[in-house]
N, C-alpha and C positions, 0 to 999 in steps of 0.2 A: 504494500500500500504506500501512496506517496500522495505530496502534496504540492500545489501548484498554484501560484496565483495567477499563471498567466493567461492573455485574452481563452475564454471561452469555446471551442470548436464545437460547430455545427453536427460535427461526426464523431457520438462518444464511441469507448469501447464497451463491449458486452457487459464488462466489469467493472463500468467507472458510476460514482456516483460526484455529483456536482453541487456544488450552492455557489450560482455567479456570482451575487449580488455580494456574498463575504469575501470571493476571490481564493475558496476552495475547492480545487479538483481534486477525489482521490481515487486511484489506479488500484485498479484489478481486487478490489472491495473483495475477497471469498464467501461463497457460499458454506462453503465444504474443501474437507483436507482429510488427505489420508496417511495413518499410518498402520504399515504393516497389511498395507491392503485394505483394511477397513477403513470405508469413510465416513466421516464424523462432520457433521452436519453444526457450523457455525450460532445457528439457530439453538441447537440442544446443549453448548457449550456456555453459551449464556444465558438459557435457563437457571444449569446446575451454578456457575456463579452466581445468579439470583439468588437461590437456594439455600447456598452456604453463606451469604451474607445476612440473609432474613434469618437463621439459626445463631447467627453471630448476635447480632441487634438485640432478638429475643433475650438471651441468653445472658448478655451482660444487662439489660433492664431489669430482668428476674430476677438475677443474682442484688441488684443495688434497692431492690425491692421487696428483699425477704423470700422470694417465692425458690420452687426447687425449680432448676431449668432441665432438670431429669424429665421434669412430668410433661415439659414441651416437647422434647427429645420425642417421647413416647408418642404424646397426642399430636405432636406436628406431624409424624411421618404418615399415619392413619391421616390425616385430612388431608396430607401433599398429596398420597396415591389415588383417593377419592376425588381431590381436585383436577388432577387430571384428567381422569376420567371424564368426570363432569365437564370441564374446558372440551373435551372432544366430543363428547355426545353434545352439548348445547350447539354447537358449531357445525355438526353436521344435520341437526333437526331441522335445525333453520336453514342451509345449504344443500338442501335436501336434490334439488334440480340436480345438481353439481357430481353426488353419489348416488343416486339411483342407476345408473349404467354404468358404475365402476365402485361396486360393491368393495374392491379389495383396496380400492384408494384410500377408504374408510382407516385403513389401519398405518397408513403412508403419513405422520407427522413431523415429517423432516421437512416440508417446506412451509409448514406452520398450518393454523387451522385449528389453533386454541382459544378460544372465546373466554376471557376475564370474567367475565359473568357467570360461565359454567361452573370456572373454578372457584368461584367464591362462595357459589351457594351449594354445591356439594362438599368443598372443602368448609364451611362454617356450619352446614349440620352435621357431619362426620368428626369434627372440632367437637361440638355441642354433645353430642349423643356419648360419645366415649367418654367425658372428662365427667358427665354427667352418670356412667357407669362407674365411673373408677370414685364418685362421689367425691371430687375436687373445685376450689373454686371457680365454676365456670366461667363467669360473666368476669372474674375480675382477671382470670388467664386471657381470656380474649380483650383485655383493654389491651394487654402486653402483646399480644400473637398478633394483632392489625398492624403494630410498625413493624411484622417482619414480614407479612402480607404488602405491604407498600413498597417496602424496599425492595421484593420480590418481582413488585410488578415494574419499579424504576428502571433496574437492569435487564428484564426478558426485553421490555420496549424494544431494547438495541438490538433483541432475535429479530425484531419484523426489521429493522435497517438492515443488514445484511439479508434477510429475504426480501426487500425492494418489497415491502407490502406494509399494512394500513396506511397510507398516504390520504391525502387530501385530494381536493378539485383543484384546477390552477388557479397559478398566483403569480404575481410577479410581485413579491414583497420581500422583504430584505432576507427573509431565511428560506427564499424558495429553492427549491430541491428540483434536480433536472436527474431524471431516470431514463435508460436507454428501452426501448419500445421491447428489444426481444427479452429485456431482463425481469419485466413481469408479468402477471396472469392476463393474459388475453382479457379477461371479463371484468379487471378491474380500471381496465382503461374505459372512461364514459367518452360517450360524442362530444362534449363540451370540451373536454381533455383532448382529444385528434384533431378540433377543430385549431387548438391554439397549437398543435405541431408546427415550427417555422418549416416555408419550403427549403427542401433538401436537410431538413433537419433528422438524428433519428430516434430522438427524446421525446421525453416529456417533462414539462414543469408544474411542478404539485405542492401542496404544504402539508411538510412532515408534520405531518400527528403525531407520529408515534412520538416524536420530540416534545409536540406542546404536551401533551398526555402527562408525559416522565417529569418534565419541569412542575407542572400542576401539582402531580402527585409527588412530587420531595419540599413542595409548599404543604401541603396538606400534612407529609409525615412531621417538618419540625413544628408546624400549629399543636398536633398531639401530642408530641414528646414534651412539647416545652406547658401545655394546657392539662398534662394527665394527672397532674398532682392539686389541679385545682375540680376534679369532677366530682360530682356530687353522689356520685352512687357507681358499683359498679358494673359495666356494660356499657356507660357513655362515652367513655372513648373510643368503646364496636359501633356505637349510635353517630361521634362525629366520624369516623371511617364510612361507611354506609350513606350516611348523606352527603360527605363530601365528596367521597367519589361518585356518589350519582350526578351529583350535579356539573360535576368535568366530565361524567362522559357525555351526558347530555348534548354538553355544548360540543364535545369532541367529534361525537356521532354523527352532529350536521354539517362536519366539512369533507366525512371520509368516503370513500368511492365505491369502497367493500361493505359497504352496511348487509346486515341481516336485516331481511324484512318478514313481518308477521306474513304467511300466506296466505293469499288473494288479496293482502292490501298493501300499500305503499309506506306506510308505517312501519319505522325501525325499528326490531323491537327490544334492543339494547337504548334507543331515548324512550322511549314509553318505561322500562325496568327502571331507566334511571331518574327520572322524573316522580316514579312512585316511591323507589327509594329513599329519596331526598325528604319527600314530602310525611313518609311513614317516621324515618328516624326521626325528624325534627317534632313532629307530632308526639311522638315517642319520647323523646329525651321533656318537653313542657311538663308532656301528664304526670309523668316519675315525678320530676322536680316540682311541681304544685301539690300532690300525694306526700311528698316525702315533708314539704314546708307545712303542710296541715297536720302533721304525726306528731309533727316536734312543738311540745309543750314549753311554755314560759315556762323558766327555770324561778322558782319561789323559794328564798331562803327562809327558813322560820329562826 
């Protein structure tokens, strides 16, 4: 990979990714690399660094928190495995056009096709159900486990960069992003997108989401870290995770090109989840906090 500020060509390479407007080119971006033969998919390598950084974060919180980071250890790996899952079943329900004649594509997640949403609601009740077996504090482990869930989600962002995927609609704004035409899915190019191809060009210019998404969301994680010793009860710091991320992807969801749409309507249904989201938690987090202010009796010395 390398870096260029010079004038922009018309003609990338398969493997370049571009931002004119910063005066960065960088060469031969990888998808994938192999060794010993097997090839290891760029995308799955910054996953597992996601992974191992969200176990980090937990773990030193927990630990300055009194809590045991054993019992994350435990209940994170149970909700990582379910999360996945969930990220690839939600992703293909909604994508369904896509896997119906290519059944065994189903199983192919090296060039992404992980939905955030799948993983949060399978990995949050698989979080839920087991800590809830193992009769540990639930609600007050998942104020801890959402900054390792953000952080998770900061660093995977950079899997879809390197697979040229969740992008925006064009732009020409100071962080727009130029992708070469054979370097992404066919179906995520929209006619409004070919229309702004320059002639003899053989790009496209888009705004990275995946980027505003990861910057959002490392606003969101220091609000928590630095907000979670002032919450009123515990589970409100899973309440501001849950709303705030609904409401970034909300707004995320209306520039990107790959939307999932509810079937027979036009309706994304990662902004419709995120929108109820937002609205449920913040609803949620008032009624506790009005209940919990009526519990609490004037203090009367005698």
């Amino acid at each position: 990979m390398s870096y260029s500020s010079d004038s922009m060509s018309e003609i990338m390479g398969e493997g370049d990714i571009a931002f004119p407007h910063l005066g960065i080119y960088l060469k031969n971006v990888i998808k994938s690399f192999n060794i010993g033969g097997l090839t290891i998919a760029m995308y799955g390598v910054i996953i597992a660094v996601g992974v191992l950084l969200a176990f980090s974060l937990i773990s030193a919180i927990a630990k300055k928190d009194g809590q045991n980071s054993d019992d994350f250890y435990e209940a994170g790996f149970v909700a990582l495995l379910m999360g996945i899952i969930g990220a690839r079943v939600y992703y293909v329900i909604f994508a369904w056009e896509y896997y119906k004649d290519d059944l065994a594509g189903i199983f192919n997640i090296r060039r992404g096709g992980l939905a955030i949403y799948g993983g949060v609601i399978f990995g949050f009740l698989a979080f839920i159900i087991y800590t809830k077996i193992k009769k540990w504090n639930t609600f007050g482990m998942l104020d801890t486990a959402v900054c390792g869930v953000l952080t998770g989600q900061i660093v995977g962002r950079w899997g879809n960069f390197t697979n040229r995927e969740v992008f925006g609609r064009y732009t020409d704004s100071l962080f727009a992003m130029r992708l070469p035409v054979k370097a992404v899915r066919e179906r995520d190019i929209t006619m409004d997108l070919r229309s702004h191809i320059p002639a003899g060009a053989n790009y496209i210019q888009v705004h990275p989401t995946f980027l505003y998404e990861g910057f959002c969301n490392l606003i969101l994680l220091l609000v928590i870290i630095f907000m979670r010793k002032k919450k009123a009860f515990d589970g409100e710091c899973a309440l501001w995770y849950l709303g705030g991320y609904g409401i970034i992807r909300y707004f995320m969801e209306g520039i990107r090109t790959d939307r999932l749409l509810i079937p027979g309507t036009g309706i994304a249904v990662s902004q419709l989840l995120g929108i109820l989201m937002f609205a449920a938690s913040l609803a949620a987090d008032i009624i506790i906090r009005i209940k919990l202010n009526r519990q609490s009796p004037d203090i009367v010395e005698e």
